[in-house]
C-alpha positions in Angstrom: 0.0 0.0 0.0 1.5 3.5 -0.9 0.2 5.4 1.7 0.1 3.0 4.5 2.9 4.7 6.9 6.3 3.1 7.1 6.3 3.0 11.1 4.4 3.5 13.9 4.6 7.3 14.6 4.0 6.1 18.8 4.4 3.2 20.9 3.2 2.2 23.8 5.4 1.6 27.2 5.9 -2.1 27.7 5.0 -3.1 30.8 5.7 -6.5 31.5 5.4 -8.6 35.2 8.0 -10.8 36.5 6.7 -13.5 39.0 8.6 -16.4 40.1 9.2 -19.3 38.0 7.9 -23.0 39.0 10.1 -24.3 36.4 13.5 -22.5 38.2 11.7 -23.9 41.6 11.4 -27.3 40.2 14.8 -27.2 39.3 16.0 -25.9 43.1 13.7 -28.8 44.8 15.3 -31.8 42.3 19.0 -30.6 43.3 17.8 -30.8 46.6 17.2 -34.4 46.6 20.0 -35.2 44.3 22.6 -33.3 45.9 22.5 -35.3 49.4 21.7 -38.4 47.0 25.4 -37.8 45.3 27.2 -36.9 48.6 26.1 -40.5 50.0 27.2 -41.6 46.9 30.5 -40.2 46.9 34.1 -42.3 48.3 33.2 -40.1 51.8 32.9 -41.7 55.4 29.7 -41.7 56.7 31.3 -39.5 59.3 31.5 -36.7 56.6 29.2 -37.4 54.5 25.9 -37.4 56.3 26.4 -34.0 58.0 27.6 -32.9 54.3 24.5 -34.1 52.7 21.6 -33.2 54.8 23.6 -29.9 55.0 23.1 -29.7 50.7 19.7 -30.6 51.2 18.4 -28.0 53.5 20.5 -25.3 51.7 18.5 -26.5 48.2 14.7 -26.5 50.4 16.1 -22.9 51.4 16.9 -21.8 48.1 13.8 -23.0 46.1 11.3 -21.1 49.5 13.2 -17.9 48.9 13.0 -18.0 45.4 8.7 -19.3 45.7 8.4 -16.1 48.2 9.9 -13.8 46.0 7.2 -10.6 45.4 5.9 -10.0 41.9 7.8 -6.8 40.3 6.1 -4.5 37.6 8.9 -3.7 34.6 7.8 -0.6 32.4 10.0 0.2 29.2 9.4 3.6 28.2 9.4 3.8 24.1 13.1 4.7 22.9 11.9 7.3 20.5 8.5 8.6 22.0 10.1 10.1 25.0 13.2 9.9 25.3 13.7 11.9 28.6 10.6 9.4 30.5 12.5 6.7 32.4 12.2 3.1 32.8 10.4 1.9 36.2 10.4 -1.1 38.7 7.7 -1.0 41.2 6.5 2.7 40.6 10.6 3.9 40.8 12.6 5.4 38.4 15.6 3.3 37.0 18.7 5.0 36.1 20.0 2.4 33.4 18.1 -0.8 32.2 20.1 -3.3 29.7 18.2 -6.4 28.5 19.9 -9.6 27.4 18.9 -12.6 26.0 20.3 -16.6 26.7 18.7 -18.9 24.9 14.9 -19.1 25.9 15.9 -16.5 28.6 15.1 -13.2 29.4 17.8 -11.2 31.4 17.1 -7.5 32.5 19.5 -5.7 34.5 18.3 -2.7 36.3 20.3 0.3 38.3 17.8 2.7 40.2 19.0 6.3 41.2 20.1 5.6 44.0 22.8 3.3 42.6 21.4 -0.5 43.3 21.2 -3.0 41.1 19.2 -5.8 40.2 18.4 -8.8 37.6 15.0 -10.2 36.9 15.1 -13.5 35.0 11.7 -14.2 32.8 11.9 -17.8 31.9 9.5 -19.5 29.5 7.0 -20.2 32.0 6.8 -17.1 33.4 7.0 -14.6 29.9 4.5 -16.1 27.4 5.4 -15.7 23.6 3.4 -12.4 23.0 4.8 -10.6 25.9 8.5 -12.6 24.9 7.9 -11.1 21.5 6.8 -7.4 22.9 9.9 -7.4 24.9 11.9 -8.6 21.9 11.2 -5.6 20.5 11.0 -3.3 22.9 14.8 -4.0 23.3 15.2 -3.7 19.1 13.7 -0.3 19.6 16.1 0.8 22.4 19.2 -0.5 20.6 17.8 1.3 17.6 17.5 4.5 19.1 21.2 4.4 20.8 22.4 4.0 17.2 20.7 6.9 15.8 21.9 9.5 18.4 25.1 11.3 17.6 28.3 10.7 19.2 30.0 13.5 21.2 33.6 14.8 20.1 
């Protein structure tokens, strides 16, 4: 179509919700087991080895509870072009730099508020279903799109 418009001239903030993942807790609770299981396993005397494994064991059960009590956190991109001077926000806060990586399936944001802390949320397939995947898939296009067009200082 000829006069359809190349682009979008706005975009909406993507706002995205990170929650913990079953699939990461899963995980946590099955090294749990196994790890004692291996220790017991292992050329160590009982004398070492019990202590060593139920010591694993409770460390996994206390991993995967902290990870299922984790809060749910509220992620909103601002669009790259639209307004460039609105910042990125975790939990109602503004962010001083956000950078978003993939690995694979997953989804890594790192996040420094004004105040100078820093902190990664992990979206794993469970947790970030494809549309949302997709919107932040772009999202991230758009940002890295944006830092390109800028022009460099001397």
């Amino acid at each position: 179509m000829p006069n359809s418009p190349h682009s979008s001239p706005a975009s909406a903030p993507c706002r995205l919700e990170w929650r913990p993942s079953r699939w990461l807790m899963a995980a946590l609770l099955a090294l749990a087991l196994l790890a004692p299981l291996s220790i017991l396993g292992s050329d160590l005397g009982p004398a070492a080895a019990w202590p060593l494994a139920l010591g694993a064991g409770g460390y996994g059960l206390w991993l995967a509870r902290r990870e299922a009590g984790r809060q749910r956190r509220q992620l909103v991109l601002a669009p790259a072009r639209m307004a460039p001077g609105m910042p990125d926000m975790l939990d109602g806060r503004p962010l001083h730099a956000c950078r978003i990586r993939w690995r694979g399936p997953l989804a890594f944001v790192h996040v420094t508020d004004r105040q100078g802390r820093s902190e990664r949320l992990v979206w794993w397939p469970d947790t970030l279903p494809p549309p949302r995947r997709r919107e932040l898939r772009l999202a991230a296009a758009a940002r890295t799109a944006s830092r390109r067009d800028r022009p460099m200082a001397p």
